[in-house]
N, C-alpha and C positions, 0 to 999 in steps of 0.2 A: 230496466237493466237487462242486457243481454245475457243468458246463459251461457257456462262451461264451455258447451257445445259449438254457440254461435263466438264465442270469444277465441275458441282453439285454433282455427283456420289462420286468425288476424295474427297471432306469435308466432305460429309458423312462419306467416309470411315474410313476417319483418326478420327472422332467424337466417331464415334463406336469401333474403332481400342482404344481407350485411356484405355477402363476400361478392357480388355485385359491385356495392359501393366503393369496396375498398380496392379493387382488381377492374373497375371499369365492366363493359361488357361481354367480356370473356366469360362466360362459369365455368370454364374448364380451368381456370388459373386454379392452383395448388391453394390451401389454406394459408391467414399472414401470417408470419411467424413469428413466434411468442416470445418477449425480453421476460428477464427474470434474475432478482440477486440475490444473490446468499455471502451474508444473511440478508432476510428478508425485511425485519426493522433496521435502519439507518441510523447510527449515533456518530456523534463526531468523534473522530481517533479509528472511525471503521476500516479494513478491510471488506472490499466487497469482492465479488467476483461476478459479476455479469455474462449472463446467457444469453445467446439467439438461434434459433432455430430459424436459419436459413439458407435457402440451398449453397451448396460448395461451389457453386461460379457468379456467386453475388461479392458485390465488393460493400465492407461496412464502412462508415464512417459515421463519429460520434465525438460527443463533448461534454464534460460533463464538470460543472463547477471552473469551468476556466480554463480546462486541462482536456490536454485530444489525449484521446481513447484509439488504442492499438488493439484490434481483435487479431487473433492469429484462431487457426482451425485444430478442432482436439483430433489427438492421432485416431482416432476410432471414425474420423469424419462425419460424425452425428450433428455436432454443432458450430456455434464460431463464440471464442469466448474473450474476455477481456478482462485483466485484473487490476482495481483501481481501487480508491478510498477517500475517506471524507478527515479533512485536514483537523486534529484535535481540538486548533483554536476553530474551529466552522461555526457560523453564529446556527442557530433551529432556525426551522421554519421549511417550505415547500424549494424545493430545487427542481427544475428540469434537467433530465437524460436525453440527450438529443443522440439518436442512435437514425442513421439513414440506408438504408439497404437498395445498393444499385443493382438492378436487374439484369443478366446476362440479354436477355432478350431484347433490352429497352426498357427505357423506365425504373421508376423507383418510390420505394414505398417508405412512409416519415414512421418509424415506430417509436416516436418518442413517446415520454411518459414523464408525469410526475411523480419523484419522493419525498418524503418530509422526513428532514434533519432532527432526529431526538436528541436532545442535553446528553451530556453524559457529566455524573458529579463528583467534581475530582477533589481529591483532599489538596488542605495548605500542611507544608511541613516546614521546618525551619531547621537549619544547618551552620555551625560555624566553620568558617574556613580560613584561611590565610587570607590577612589584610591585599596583598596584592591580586587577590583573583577575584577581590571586588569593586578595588579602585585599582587598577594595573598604572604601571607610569606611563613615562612618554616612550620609552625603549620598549617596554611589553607592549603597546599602544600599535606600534610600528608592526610588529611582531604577529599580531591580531590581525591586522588589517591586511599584512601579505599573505594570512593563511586563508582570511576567509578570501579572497581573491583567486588562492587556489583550491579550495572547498566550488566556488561557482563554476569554475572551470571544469573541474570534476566530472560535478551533477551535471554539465550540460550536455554531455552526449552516451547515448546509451546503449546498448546490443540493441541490432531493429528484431532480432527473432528474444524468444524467450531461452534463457538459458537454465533457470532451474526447470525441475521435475518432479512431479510428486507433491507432496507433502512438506510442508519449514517443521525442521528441528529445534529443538531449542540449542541453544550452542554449547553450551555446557552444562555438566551435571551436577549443579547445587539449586537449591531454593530459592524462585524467582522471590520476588515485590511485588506488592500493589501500585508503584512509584508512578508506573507512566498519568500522565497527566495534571497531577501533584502541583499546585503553587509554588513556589520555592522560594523563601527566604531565606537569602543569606547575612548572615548577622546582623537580622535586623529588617533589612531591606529587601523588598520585591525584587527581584533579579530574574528568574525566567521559567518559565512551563517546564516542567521536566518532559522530556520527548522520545523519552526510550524507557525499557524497563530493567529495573538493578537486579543483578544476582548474586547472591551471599555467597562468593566462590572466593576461599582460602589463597592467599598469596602462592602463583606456580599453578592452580588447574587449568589442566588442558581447554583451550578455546577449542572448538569444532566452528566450520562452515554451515550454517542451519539449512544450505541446496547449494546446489553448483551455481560456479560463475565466475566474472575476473575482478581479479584483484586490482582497484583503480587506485587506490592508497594506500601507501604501507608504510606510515612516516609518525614521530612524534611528533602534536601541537599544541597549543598552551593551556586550554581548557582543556580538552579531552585526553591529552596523554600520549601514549602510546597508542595509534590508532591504525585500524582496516577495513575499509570500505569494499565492501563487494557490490559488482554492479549484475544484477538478475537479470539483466535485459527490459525492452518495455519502460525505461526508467524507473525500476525498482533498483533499491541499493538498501543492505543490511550495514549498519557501522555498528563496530566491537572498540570500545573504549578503553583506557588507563592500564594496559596490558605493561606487564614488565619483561615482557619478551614478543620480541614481532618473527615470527618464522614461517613469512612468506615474503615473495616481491612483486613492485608493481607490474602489470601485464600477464602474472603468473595466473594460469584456469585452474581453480579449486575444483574438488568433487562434493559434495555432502557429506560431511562426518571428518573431512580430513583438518588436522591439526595447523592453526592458522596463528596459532600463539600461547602465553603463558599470563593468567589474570594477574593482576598488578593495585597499583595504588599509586601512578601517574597521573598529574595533569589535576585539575580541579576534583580534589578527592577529601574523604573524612578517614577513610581507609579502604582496605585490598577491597575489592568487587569488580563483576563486569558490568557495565552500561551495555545493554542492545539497543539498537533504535530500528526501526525500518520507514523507509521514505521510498514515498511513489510520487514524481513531478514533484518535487518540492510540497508534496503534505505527506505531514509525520503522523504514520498511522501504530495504534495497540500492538506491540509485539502479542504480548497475550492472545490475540485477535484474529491473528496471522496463523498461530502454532494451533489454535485449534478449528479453523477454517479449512475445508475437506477438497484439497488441489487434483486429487487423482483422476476425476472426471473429463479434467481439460489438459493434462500431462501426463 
C-alpha cells in the first residue's frame, strides 16, 4: 500500500488534470461554471431558481422537464439566472437540467446535471358546491370550452425580458391555506388538484400585484370568477381568482403592491376568498414557495 506521501502527488494530479479535460488543451481557460438551485432539494409544486456562473458573452441554452429555460443576466452582472419549477402533478424520480453554455470564443461547454424529484404530500379535502359546477350543461359546456380556448391563447405568449423585480408578495393581507396541492372532492367526486393557494380574505379586501407586470386577463369565467392573470415575463403568470371587483384592464402594466381588485365569492366558490395560483410554461407551481424563495440576487 502506498503512503500519504506517495499517494499525494497522484490527487493533485488528477485535480489539476480536470480543467484540462473539460477546456481541452488550453490551461489558461477560466474555471467551468457552476449551476446551482435554490432550493436546493427538488419537490414537485417547486419554484426553483437556477444559477450559472458564466461569463457575460456566453450565450445559455437549456431544458428542463419539457420546457426551454430563458436565462437572462442579474443587474450586478455576476451571473446568468433562470426561474423555472417542477409541475405539482411531476411524478419523483431523476430528471435531467440540460443547461449549454456557448462560448464567445468558440465552442461550448454541456453543464448539464442531474435532480431528483422528491414527493411532496398533499392532503384530500372535499367540498360541496352547486350541482352545475360539477356536471355543467350543454350551454355552460359551450361556455368552458370558449374560455379554456382563451385561457391557451393567453398563456401562449409571454414578456421575452423579466418583468418583475425583487421578491413576490403575497397579494393580499389575510391568512393564507395549506390548499395548494389538496385532492379535491367535489360532492363526492374526484374533480381536480387544487393549483393555487386560498386566502381567508373577507368579502371587498384589497387584491395587490404580488411584482409587476401586464395585465393579460381582466375578465369573469365560470369556474374561476372574476379573474386577473398577470404575465411576469419568461412565461410566468400570477392568476387572482373569484374577485367581486376587477379594477384593472387588459394590456394595463401593474407595479407591485398596486390594487388589482376587490376579493369576492365568484365563480366556483363555498364562500368570499382569494385563490392565487402561479404558473411557469404550463406547470403550476407552490404559491407558498414562490413568497418565500429569495429573487433579489437575480433582480
Amino acid at each position: 500500500m502506498l503512503s500519504l506521501r506517495h499517494r499525494l502527488p497522484q490527487v493533485l494530479f488528477v485535480s489539476l488534470a480536470l480543467p484540462a479535460i473539460a477546456h481541452g488543451s488550453d490551461r489558461r481557460s477560466p474555471p467551468a461554471p457552476v449551476v446551482s438551485l435554490t432550493p436546493a432539494i427538488v419537490v414537485a409544486g417547486s419554484p426553483e431558481l437556477i444559477r450559472v456562473d458564466a461569463p457575460a458573452t456566453a450565450q445559455l441554452e437549456g431544458e428542463w422537464l419539457g420546457r426551454r429555460l430563458e436565462f437572462f443576466r442579474s443587474r450586478d452582472g455576476r451571473a446568468w439566472f433562470a426561474l423555472a419549477g417542477v409541475d405539482v402533478e411531476a411524478a419523483p424520480g431523476p430528471s435531467n437540467l440540460r443547461i449549454e453554455a456557448k462560448l464567445a470564443g468558440g465552442g461550448s461547454r454541456d453543464l448539464s446535471r442531474t435532480f431528483g424529484i422528491h414527493p411532496a404530500h398533499y392532503r384530500t379535502g372535499a367540498l360541496t358546491v352547486a350541482p352545475k359546477f360539477v356536471q355543467p350543461g350543454p350551454e355552460e359546456m359551450k361556455e368552458i370550452e370558449a374560455e379554456t380556448l382563451l385561457k391557451t391563447k393567453v398563456f401562449a405568449s409571454s414578456a421575452p425580458e423579466p418583468e418583475w423585480a425583487g421578491d413576490f408578495r403575497a397579494p393580499v393581507a389575510a391568512e393564507p391555506t395549506d390548499s395548494f396541492g389538496t385532492r379535491r372532492m367535489f360532492n363526492g367526486k374526484l374533480a381536480s388538484i387544487h393549483k393555487g393557494m386560498d386566502f381567508r380574505a373577507h368579502m371587498g379586501t384589497v387584491v395587490r400585484a404580488a411584482n409587476s407586470g401586464t395585465v393579460v386577463l381582466a375578465r369573469p369565467l365560470y369556474y374561476e370568477g372574476n379573474c386577473v392573470i398577470i404575465d411576469h415575463g419568461l412565461g410566468l403568470f400570477t392568476l387572482s381568482m373569484h374577485f367581486s371587483r376587477i379594477d384593472v384592464k387588459e394590456g394595463q402594466h401593474v407595479l407591485q403592491g398596486q390594487p388589482i381588485g376587490l376579493s369576492g365569492a365568484t365563480g366556483r366558490v363555498t364562500g368570499p376568498h382569494l385563490h392565487w395560483a402561479v404558473r411557469w410554461q404550463g406547470a403550476y407551481l407552490d404559491p407558498a414557495k414562490l413568497l418565500r424563495l429569495s429573487l433579489a440576487q437575480a433582480r
